[in-house]
C-alpha angles and dihedrals in degrees: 000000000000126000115196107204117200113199084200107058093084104040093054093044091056095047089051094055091042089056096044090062097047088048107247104126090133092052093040090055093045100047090044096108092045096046097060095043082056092047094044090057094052088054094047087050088049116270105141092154108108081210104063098034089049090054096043092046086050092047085047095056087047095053123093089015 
């Protein structure tokens, strides 16, 4: 048996509920794609902590707003 684990699952669904909340769906949904390749490169520097990569992704979405 064979168990994928994915570090990002939880990252990305807490900044979807977060956004959902603040009421940033729109901006969740648009910025998706970029949001896992930004992700992708914090893990690949290093960042294993869901934490951190949960706040950074957050302060990514608002960005640019």
């Amino acid at each position: 048996m064979h168990t994928q684990i994915n570090i990002f699952d939880k990252p990305i669904e807490r900044i979807r509920k977060t956004c959902q909340l603040m009421g940033l769906d729109a901006d969740f949904d648009r910025k998706l794609p970029e949001l896992e390749t930004y992700l992708e490169e914090l893990v690949a520097n290093g960042e294993t902590s869901e934490e951190r990569l949960t706040l950074s992704g957050l302060t990514f979405v608002k960005q640019g707003r």
